[in-house]
C-alpha angles and dihedrals in degrees: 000000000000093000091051091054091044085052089052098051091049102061092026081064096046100054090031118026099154101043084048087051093047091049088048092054091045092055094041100055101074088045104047096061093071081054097061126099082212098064086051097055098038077058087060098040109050096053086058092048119093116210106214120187124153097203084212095097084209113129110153096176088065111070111225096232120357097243087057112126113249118191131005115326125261 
């Protein structure tokens, strides 16, 4: 059976080398992320992380637009 696939694979590759890559890639990607060192330490991070919103909008130490009057008019 194993020869037969490998048969397979073999000529498959030689009449059609880019439709067999891009097979290969598709069936790879569900499978890579579990691989990476990334995935690992996004894990560990986002646990640690807070997520902090008010929900309010309301952030009166940042200016709404830099030329906005602030204080009382020359």
């Amino acid at each position: 059976m194993a020869g037969r696939l490998g048969w397979f694979l073999k000529e498959v590759w030689v009449k059609e080398c880019g439709l067999t890559l891009s097979f290969t890639i598709g069936a790879m990607t569900p499978r890579l992320p579990s691989l990476s060192l990334y995935t690992k330490y996004v894990d560990m991070i986002n646990p640690g992380t807070p997520y902090n919103c008010s929900g309010s909008n309301n952030m009166p130490d940042i200016l709404s637009h830099s030329q906005d009057p602030q204080g009382p008019s020359l």
